[in-house]
C-alpha positions in Angstrom: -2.5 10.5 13.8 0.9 11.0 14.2 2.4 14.6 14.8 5.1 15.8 12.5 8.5 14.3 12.1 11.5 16.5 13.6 13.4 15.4 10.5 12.5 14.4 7.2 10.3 16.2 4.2 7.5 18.1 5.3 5.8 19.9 2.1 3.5 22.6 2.2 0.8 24.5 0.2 -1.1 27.7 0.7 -5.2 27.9 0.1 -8.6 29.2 0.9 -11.7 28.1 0.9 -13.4 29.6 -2.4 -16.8 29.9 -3.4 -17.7 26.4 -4.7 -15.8 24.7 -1.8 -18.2 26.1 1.2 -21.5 25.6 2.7 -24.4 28.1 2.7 -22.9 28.5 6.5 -19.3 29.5 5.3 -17.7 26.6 6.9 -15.6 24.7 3.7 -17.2 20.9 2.8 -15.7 17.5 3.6 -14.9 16.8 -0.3 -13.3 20.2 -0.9 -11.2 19.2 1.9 -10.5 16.0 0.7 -9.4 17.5 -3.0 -7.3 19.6 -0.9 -5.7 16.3 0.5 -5.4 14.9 -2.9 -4.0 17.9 -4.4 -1.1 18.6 -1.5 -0.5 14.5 -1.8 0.4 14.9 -6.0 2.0 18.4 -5.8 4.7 16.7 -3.3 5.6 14.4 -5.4 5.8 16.3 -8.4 7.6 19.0 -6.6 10.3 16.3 -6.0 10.1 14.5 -9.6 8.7 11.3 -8.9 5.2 12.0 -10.7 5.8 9.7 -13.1 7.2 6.9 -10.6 3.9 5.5 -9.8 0.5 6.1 -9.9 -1.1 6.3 -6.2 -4.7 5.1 -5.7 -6.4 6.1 -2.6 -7.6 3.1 -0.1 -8.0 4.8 3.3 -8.9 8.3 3.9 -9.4 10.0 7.7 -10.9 14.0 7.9 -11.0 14.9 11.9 -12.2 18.5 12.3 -11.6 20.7 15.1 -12.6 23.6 13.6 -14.3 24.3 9.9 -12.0 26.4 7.8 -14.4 29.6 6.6 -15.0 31.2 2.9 -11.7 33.2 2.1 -10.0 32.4 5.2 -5.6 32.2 4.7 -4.7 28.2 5.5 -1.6 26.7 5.1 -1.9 23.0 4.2 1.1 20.7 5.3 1.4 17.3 4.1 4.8 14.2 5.1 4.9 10.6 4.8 4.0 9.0 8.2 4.3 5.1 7.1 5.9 2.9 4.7 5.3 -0.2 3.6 6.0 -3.1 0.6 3.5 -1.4 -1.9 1.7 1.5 -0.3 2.4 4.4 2.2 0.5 6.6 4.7 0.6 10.3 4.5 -0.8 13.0 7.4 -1.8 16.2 6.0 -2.6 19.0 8.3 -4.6 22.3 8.1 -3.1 25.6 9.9 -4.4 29.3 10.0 -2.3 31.1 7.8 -1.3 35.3 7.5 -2.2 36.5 3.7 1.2 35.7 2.8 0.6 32.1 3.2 2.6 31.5 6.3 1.4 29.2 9.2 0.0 31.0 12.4 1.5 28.6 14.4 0.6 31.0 17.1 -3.1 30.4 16.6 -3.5 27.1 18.2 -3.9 23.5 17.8 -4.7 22.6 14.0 -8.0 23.2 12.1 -7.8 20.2 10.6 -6.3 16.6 10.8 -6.1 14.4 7.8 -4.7 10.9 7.5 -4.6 8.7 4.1 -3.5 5.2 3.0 -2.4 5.2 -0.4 -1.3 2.4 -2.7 1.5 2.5 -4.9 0.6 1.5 -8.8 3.2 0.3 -11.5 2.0 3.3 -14.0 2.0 1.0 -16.9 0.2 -2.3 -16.1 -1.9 -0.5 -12.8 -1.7 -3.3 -10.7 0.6 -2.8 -7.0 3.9 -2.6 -7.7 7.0 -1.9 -4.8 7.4 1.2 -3.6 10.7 2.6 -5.4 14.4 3.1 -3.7 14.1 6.9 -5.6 11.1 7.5 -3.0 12.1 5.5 0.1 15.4 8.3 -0.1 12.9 11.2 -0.4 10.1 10.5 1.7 11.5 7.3 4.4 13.4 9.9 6.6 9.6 11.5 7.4 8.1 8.2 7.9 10.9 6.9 10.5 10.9 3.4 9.9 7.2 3.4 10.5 5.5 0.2 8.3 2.2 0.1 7.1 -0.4 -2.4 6.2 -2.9 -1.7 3.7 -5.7 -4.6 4.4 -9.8 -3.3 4.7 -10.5 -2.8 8.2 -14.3 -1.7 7.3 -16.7 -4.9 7.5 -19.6 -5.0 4.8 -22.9 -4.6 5.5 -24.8 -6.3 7.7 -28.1 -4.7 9.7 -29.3 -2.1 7.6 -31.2 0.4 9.8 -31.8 2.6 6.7 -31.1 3.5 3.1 -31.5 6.2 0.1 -30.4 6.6 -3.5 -27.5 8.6 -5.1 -26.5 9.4 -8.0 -23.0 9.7 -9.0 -22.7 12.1 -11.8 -20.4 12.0 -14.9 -18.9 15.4 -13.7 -17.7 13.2 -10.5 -15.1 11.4 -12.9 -11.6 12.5 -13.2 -8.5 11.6 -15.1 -8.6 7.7 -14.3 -12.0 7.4 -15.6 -13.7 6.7 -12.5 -15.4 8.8 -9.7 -12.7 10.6 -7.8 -12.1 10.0 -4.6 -13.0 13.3 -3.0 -16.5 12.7 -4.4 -17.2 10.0 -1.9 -17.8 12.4 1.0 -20.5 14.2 -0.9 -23.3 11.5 0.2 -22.5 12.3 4.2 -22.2 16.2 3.3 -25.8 16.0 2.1 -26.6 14.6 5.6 -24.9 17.0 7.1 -26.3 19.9 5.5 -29.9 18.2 5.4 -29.5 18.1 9.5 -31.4 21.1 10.6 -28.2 21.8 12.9 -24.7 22.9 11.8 -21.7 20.7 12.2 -19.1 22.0 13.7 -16.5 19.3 14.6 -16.7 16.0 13.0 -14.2 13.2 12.4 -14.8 10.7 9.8 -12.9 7.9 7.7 -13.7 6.3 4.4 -12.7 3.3 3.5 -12.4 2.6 -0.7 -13.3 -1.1 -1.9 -14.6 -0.5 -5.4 -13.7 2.3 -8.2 -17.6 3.0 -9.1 -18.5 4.4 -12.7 -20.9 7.2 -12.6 -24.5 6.1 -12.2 -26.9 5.3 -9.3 -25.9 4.2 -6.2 -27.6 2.6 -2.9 -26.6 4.9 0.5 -26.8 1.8 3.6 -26.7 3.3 6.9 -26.2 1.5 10.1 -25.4 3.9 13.2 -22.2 5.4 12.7 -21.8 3.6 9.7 -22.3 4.2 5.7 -21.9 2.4 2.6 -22.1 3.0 -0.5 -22.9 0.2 -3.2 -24.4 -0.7 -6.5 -28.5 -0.5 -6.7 -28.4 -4.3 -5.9 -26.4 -3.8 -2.5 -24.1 -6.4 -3.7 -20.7 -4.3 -4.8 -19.9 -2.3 -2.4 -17.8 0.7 -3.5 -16.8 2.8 -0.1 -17.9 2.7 4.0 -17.7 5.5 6.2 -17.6 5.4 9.5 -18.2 8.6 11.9 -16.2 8.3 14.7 -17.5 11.9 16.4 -19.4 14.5 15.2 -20.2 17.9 17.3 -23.4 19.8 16.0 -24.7 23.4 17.2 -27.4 23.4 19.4 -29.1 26.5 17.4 -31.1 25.5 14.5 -29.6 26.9 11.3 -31.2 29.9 10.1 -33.5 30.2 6.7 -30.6 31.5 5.3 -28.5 28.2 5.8 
């Protein structure tokens, strides 16, 4: 993950974890932070005009936690272009301690939380990859420095399946484009997390999209680090997760949560 540019646009947000994006623990959830990085990633553009440019579907998505943002506490959320390329771009998105005005507390430390996400770049009429335009190259290219991106899968399919479960998309996982959002996704390895009798407290994980999936039931594969998620044949598969490093507390969690 690159750090951020000394020139170029750097936009940024303020937020707090709220009730229905935390944990029984306090600590905020993987897909409330990943709607976060959806959210900062749309309000960039359509702070600078270009919402109706292109329509940007997410391929590639990194969350690497240092530290769980808590219920209520002030973050500043910082998103740039890091990467360019023919019909898709990469953008970093960062989460900082903030005062209750919203500013960063730069002064606090290293950031909470590190986010990375590979997005393709849609013609908004026909939906199918289209070049990213001159209009965004001026706003956004100075950030990514010349850096090119490639947008192939790097997640291979499944292969030896050490174990599996069932879950269930629901219809209230579905957003504007008529399939499950994207921030959905990480709700299958939160349920691991919170099932674990241990709380996480650092974790970095990426997901890799293949498939928009319709709401319905889905098969969970799991191979070591790995996840995917797939139709109830195991044919289609939809997204794979991989967990590059997770820290866990050594106390059990209390009845409480």
């Amino acid at each position: 993950m690159i750090a951020a540019p000394a020139e170029g646009r750097v936009f940024a947000i303020h937020r707090r974890p709220q009730l229905a994006d935390c944990a029984p623990s306090g600590r905020i959830r993987l897909d409330a932070l990943a709607r976060w990085m959806q959210d900062i990633a749309y309000a960039d553009v359509e702070a600078v005009g270009l919402e109706q440019v292109a329509i940007w579907v997410l391929r590639r998505s990194r969350i690497h936690v240092s530290r769980f943002p808590s219920f209520g506490e002030h973050c500043e959320v910082r998103t740039f272009c890091s990467g360019i390329g023919r019909m898709w771009a990469e953008r970093r998105t960062t989460v900082m301690l903030a005062d209750a005005d919203g500013d960063a507390n730069d002064g606090a430390g290293k950031p909470l939380v590190e986010g990375v996400a590979l997005w393709v770049h849609l013609d908004p009429d026909r939906r199918l990859p289209s070049p990213v335009s001159e209009a965004e190259r001026a706003v956004y290219g100075a950030a990514a420095g010349g850096r090119k991106m490639l947008a192939r899968l790097r997640h291979p399919r499944p292969e030896q399946v050490e174990a599996e479960s069932v879950w269930q998309f629901r219809h209230t996982d579905a957003d504007i484009a008529d399939h499950v959002n994207n921030a959905a996704y990480w709700e299958p390895l939160e349920e691991e997390l919170l099932r674990s009798p241990h709380e996480v407290r650092q974790i970095d994980a990426e997901l890799e999209f293949r498939t928009p999936a319709q709401p319905g039931t889905m098969r969970v594969l799991t191979s070591g680090a790995r996840r995917w998620i797939t139709d109830p044949d195991g044919d289609e598969v939809y997204a794979s997760t991989i967990l590059m490093s997770t820290t866990l507390d050594t106390r059990l969690k209390s009845s409480a949560g």
